[in-house]
N, C-alpha and C positions, 0 to 999 in steps of 0.2 A: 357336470361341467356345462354352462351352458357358451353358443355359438357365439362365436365373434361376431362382434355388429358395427355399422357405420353409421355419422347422423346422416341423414338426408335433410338438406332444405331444397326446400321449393321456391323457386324465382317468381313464379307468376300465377297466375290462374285463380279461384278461389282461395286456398291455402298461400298466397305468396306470405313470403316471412315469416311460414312456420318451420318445426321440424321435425323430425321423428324418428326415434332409432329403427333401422333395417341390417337384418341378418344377412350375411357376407355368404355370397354363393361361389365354392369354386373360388374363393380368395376376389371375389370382384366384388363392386357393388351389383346388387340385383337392376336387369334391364328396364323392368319396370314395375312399380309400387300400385297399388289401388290404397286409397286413403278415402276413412268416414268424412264425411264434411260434418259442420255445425249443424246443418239441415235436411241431415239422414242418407243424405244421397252418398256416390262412392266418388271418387276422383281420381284417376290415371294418370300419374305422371312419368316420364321418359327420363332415363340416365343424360342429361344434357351433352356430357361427352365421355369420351373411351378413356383419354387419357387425364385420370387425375389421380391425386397423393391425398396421402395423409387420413383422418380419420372421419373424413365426411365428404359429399357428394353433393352435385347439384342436381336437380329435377327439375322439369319445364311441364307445363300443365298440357296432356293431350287432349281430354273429354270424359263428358263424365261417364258412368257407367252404371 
């Protein structure tokens, strides 16, 4: 059986207006994501807020990594 997961999109940063399924920690969305970029590097984004529904999340771009 695999893990419950959520989309995440990303509002800003290099990845704005992508998305990508993340695996559900503890029933929440994960605090925060590292995602490959198109040009090898990793990208950090942050759970935009505490309080959200439904089957996907927003992410805001911290730095890269």
């Amino acid at each position: 059986m695999s893990a419950p997961t959520i989309i995440a999109s990303f509002e800003d940063g290099p990845l704005a207006g992508g998305t990508q399924d993340a695996e559900v920690i503890e029933g929440r969305p994960p605090k925060t994501l590292d995602v490959p970029a198109d040009d090898g590097t990793t990208c950090r984004y942050c759970l935009e807020g505490w309080m959200q529904s439904g089957k996907s999340a927003r992410y805001t771009f911290l730095y890269r990594v």
